[in-house]
N, C-alpha and C positions, 0 to 999 in steps of 0.2 A: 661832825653832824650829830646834832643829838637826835633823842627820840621822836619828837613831835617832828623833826626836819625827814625821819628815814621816808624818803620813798618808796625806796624798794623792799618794805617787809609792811605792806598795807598790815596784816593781821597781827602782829606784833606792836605796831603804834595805833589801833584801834583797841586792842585790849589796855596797853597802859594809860592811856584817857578814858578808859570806860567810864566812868564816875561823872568826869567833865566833858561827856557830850551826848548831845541828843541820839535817844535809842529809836533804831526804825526796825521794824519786824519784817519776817519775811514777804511779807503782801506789801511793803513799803509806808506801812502806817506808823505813824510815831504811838508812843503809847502814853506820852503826855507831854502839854504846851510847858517848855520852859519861860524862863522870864527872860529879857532883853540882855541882863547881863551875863547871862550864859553861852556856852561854845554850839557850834552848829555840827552837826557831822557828816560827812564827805560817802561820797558812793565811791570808795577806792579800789583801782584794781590789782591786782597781780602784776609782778615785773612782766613776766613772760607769755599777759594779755595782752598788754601795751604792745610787746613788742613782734606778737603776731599778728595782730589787729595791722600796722604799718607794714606786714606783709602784704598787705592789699595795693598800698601806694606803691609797689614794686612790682606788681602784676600790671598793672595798667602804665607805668611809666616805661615798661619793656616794648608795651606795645607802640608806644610815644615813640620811644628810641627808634623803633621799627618804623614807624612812619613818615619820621623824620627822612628817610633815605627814598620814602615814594615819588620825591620830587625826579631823582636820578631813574629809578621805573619808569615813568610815567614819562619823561621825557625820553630818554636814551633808548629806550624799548618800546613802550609804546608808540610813540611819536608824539606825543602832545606837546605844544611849545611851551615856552619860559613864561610868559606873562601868562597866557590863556589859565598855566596851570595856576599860576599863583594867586589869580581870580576866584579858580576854581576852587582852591584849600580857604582862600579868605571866605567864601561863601557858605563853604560846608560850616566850615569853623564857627562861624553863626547860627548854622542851623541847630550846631551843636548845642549851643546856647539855648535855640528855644526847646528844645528836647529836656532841659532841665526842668526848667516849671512843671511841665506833664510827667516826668516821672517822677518828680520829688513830690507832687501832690501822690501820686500813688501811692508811695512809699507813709505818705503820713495816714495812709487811709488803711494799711494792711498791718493787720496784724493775725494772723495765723496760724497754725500747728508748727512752721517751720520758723517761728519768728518774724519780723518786722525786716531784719537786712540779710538775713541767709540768703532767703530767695535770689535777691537781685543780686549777688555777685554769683550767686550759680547761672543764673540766668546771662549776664553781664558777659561773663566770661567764656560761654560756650558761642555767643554770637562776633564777639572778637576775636576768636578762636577760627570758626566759621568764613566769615566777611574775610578774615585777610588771609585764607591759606588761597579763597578763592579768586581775590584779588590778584595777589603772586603767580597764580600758577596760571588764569588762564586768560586776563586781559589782551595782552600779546596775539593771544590768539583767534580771539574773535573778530570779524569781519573789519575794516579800516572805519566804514562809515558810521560805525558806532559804537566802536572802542570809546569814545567822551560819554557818552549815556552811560554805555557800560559801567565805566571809570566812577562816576557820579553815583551810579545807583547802588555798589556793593559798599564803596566808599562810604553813603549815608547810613547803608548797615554797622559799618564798624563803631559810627558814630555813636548811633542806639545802643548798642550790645557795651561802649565804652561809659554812655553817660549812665547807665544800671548799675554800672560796678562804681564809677566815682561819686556817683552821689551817697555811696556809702560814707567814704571815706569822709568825706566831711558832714554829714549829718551823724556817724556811729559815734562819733567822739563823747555826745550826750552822754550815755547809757556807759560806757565804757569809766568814765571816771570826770569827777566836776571836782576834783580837788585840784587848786590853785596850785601846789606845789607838785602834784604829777602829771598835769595839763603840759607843761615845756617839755617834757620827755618824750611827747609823741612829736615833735620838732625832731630829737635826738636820731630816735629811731628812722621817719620820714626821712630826715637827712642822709644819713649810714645808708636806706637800702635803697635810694632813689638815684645817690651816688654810684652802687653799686649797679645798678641796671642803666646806668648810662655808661660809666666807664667800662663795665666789662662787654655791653654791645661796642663802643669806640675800640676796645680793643681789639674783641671779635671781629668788625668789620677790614677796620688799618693792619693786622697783623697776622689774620686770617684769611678772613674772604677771600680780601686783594690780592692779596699772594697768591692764595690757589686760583682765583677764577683772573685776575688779569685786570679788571677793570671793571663798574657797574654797567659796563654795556652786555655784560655777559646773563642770559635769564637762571640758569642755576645756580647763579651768587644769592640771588633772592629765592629760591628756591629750599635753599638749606637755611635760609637767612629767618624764613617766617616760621618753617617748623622746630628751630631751634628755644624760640622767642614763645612758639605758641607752648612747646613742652611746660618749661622753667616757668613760665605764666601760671598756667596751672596750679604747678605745686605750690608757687607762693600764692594762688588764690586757698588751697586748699588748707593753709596755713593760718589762711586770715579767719577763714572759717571757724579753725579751733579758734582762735584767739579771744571771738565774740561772741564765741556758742554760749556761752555760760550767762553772760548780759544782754546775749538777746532774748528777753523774755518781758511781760507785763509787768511783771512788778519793777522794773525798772525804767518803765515810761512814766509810771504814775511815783515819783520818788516827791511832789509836793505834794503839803497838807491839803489845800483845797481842792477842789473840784476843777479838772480843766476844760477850757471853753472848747465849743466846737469850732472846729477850724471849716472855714469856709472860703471858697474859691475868692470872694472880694478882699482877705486877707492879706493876698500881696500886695496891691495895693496899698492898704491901710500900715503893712511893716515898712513897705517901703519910703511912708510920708512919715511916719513917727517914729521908727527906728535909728536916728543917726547915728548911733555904732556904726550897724552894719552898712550905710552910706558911708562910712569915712573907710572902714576898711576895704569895704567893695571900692571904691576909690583908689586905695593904695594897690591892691590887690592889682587893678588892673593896669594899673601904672607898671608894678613889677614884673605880670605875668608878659605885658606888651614888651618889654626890653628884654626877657628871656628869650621870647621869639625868636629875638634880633640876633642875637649873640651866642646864642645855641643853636643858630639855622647852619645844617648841615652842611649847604654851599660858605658859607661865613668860615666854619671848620676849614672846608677845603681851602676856601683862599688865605688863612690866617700858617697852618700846618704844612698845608703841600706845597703849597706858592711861596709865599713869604718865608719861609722856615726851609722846604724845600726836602721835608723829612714831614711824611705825612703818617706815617708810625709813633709821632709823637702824638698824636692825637690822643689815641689810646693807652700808649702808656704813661703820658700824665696823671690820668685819674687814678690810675694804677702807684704811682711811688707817691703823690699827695693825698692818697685817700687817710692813712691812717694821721697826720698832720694837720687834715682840714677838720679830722673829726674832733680833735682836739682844743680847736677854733670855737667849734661847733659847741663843744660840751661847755666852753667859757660863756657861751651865750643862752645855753641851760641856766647855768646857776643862776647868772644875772634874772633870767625871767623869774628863776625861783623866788628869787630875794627881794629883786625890784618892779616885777611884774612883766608880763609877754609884750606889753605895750612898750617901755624901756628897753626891753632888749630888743624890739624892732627897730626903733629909732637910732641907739646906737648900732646898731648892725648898716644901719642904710646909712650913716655918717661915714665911719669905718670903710665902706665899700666906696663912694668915691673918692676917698684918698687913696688909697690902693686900687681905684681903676686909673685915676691920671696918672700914679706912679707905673702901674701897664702900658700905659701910653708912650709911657719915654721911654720905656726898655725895650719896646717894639721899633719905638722912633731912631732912638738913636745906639742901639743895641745890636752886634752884628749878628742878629738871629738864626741866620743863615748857620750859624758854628755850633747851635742846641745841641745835645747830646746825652742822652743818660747813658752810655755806655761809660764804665768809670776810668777809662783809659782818654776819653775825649772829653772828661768834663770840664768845664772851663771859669773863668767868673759869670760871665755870660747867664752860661746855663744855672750858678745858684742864685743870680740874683732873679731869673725870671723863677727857677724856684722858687723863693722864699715870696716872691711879688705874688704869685698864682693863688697857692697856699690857702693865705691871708685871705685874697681875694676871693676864692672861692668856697672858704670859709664863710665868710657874710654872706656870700649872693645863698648858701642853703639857709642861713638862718633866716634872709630875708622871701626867700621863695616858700620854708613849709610855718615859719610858724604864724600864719595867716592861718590855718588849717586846726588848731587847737584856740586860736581868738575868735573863729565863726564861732564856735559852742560859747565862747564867752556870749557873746549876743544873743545865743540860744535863750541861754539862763536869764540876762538882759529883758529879754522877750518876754519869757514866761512872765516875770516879776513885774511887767510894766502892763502885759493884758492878761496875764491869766492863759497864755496858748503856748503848747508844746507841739511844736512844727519845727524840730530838726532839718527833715526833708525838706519844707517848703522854706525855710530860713538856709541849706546848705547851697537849693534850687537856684536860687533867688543872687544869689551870690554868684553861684558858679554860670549863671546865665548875662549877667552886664561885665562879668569879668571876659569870656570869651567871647561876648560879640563885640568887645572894645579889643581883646589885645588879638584876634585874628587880623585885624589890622597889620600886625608884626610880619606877615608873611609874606601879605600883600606888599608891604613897604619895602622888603627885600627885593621880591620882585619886579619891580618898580626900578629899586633902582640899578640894578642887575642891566633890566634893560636901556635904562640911559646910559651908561656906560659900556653899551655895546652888545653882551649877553644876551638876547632877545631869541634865539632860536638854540643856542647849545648852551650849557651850565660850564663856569671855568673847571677844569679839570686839572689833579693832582700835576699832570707832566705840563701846564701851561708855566710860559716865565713871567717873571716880577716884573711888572710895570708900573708908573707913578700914579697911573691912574686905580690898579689895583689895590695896590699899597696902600693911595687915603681912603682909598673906599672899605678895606677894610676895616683900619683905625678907626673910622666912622662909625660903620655899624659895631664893631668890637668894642670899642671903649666911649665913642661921643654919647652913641643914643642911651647905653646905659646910663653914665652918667647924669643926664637931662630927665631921664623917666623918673630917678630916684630923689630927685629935688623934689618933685611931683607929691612922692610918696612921703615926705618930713610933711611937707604942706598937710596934706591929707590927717597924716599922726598927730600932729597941732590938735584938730579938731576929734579926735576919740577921745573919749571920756572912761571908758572904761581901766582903769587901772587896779591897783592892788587895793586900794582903800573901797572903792567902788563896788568892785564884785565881791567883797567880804560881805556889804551893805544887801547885793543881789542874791546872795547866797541863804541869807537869812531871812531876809523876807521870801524865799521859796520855801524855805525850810517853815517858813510858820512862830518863827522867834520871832518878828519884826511886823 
């Protein structure tokens, strides 16, 4: 990697290009127009911006992870049935959607003493903090006749205090860094800690919980379960906090030459008719985030691990012996975006990933799964070939799940350079609100089919046996509907326009060369 290629020493390949690239002052003003055929220059940040900044995506995907298991709360404790509930998460999960618009206008409208996106993850994170310790600890116990209000009403808390802290995450990416070649390393990082706060709640749950408390019917498995979740949240909010203290400030909103327009409420609208970027990625987005649902739905887990496998401790310790091999996956589709752009490396990543999910499909089909084992005294062919199948596999599914999340800011810049409006928020809003009220679907779908096949008042459980009915039903949700989503998503990538030639073009006409 040569110099112009380092990423990781932004101050080091800014000085050796000093000559050849445009100078911006501290207030963000250049101090004079170059000509067309000269270099533009990048707002780069720190390694160890980037990668506190993506502490954020591990703050809120804890609380994901945590949520994920409300379905067992809510049913097994609470009383709530299978369908009712699954209505009820499809429903909020929309609402969660429209909750973005409204805070992400906010978010483009504040600017402060404490910065632009301080506030709302401090804010963000003390009402997810909030919402589900009191979720956990005392739905159970309030009256039967209105345990579902109850349920609904703390539940749309968590929602709000969740959409404050994620609409950072994908509107900060602006201000943090618009260099092309250190944009795919918030994918890197994203990936690493998102991984990490799933696999270590799977482990925590299958290898902890369980054990001590016996079973999700027990109310102090969740008990220890949300204040574990809400601590570790925290610190990696307060993480993220360092990360973008330094670029959350004014002179990195205003980083173009012109003047930018006032953003006005009719705006969404008007990006959303004239934008098709961010139509083709909101597109894909929702296609990917819809088959996440499916396939990372906590009952899916149970009947894929406890049932089928019959060893439901491997849950969590998957993520755990493939973590360092998937990220290796992962850093291969770094480069690629480096060199060939985040659009490329999506496209191959979602190619990649249905061949290695049909290849899942057969190791699960005709693979005696039932004989997994990472203990190294029982491991078998079995078990490396679904290692080496998972890996792979769950190597794309992260490249195709975060690096959507560094291409919204492509659109950002997109944006600016087509009307002159710097609306992060209302462009990450805007995204983040068709993306979840299409893939809350995913839960709903589960449920759904939970209950035609029987499940309609209790969830399958770790000690239930393997039936054919289970069996395809899992492979179904496990491996079909992925499948089927991500053809969706090549469709969709066809039609983005934004590649590496593109946003060089985008870059410079913000910048005032062009």
């Amino acid at each position: 990697m040569n110099g112009s290629d380092n990423v990781f020493g932004p101050k080091r390949w800014e000085k050796k290009q000093k000559k050849k690239y445009l100078q911006i002052d501290e207030n963000g003003n250049t101090d004079k127009m170059l000509s067309a055929s000269q270099e533009l220059s990048y707002n780069n940040a720190k390694i160890w911006q980037l990668a506190l900044f993506s502490m954020n995506n591990a703050a809120t995907n804890l609380y994901l992870a945590l949520m994920g298991y409300v379905t067992y709360y809510a049913n097994g404790i609470v009383g709530l049935g299978v369908f009712i509930l699954s209505m009820i998460l499809t429903v909020m999960r929309v609402f969660d959607g429209i909750t973005d618009p409204v805070i992400g206008y906010l978010l483009d409208k504040t600017e402060g003493r404490y910065g632009k996106f301080r506030p709302f993850l401090v804010v963000g994170n003390l009402l997810l903090c909030g919402s589900s310790i009191l979720l956990f600890f005392t739905n159970h116990l309030v009256p039967k006749p209105i345990r579902l209000v109850y349920f609904v009403l703390v539940y749309a808390i968590y929602i709000i205090g969740y959409t404050f802290q994620t609409v950072v995450a994908k509107s900060g990416q602006t201000i943090i860094t618009n260099n092309p070649k250190q944009r795919p390393l918030a994918t890197y990082f994203d990936s690493m800690f998102i991984m990490a706060a799933y696999g270590g709640t799977a482990l925590y749950v299958s290898n902890y919980l369980i054990p001590k408390y016996g079973s999700f019917l027990n109310p102090a498995l969740f008990k220890e379960f949300v204040l574990t979740i809400a601590g570790i949240s925290m610190l990696c909010t307060a993480l993220a906090i360092v990360g973008i203290w330094q670029k959350d400030q004014k002179k990195f909103y205003d980083t173009c030459m012109h003047k930018r327009e006032k953003v006005k409420k009719r705006d969404y609208i008007e990006i959303l008719k004239n934008n098709k970027p961010i139509r083709m990625l909101t597109l894909a987005s929702c296609s990917n985030q819809f088959v996440s649902m499916v396939y990372s739905h906590t009952t899916v887990g149970v009947m894929l691990f406890g049932i089928m496998m019959n060893n439901y401790s491997i849950a969590g310790l998957i993520g755990i012996v493939t973590a360092l091999p998937t990220l290796l996956v992962v850093s291969a589709g770094i480069r690629i975006a480096q060199s060939f752009g985040q659009r490329k490396a999506l496209i191959l990543a979602t190619c990649f990933a249905i061949v290695f999910q049909f290849g899942m499909a057969m190791v699960l089909l005709f693979g005696k799964i039932n004989t997994i084992s990472f203990i190294p005294s029982k491991i078998n062919g079995v078990t490396v070939l679904f290692f080496i199948t998972f890996t792979l596999l769950n190597g794309c599914k992260s490249i195709i799940n975060n690096m959507v999340v560094p291409m919204i800011a492509d659109c950002c810049d997109y944006e600016m350079s087509r009307s002159g409006k710097y609306v992060p928020g209302l462009m990450g809003a805007l995204f983040s609100f068709v993306e979840k009220a299409v893939s809350a679907f995913g839960t709903a779908f589960v449920g759904i089919v939970l209950t035609i096949i029987g499940f309609d008042n209790v969830l399958p459980q770790v000690s239930d046996p393997v039936t054919d009915v289970i069996k395809w039903t899992t492979l179904f949700l496990y491996c079909g509907v992925p499948i089927l989503g991500w053809l969706l998503t090549l469709l969709s990538m066809h039609y983005y326009s934004l590649d590496n030639k593109t946003m060089n073009k985008v870059h410079r006409k913000n910048a005032g060369i062009e």
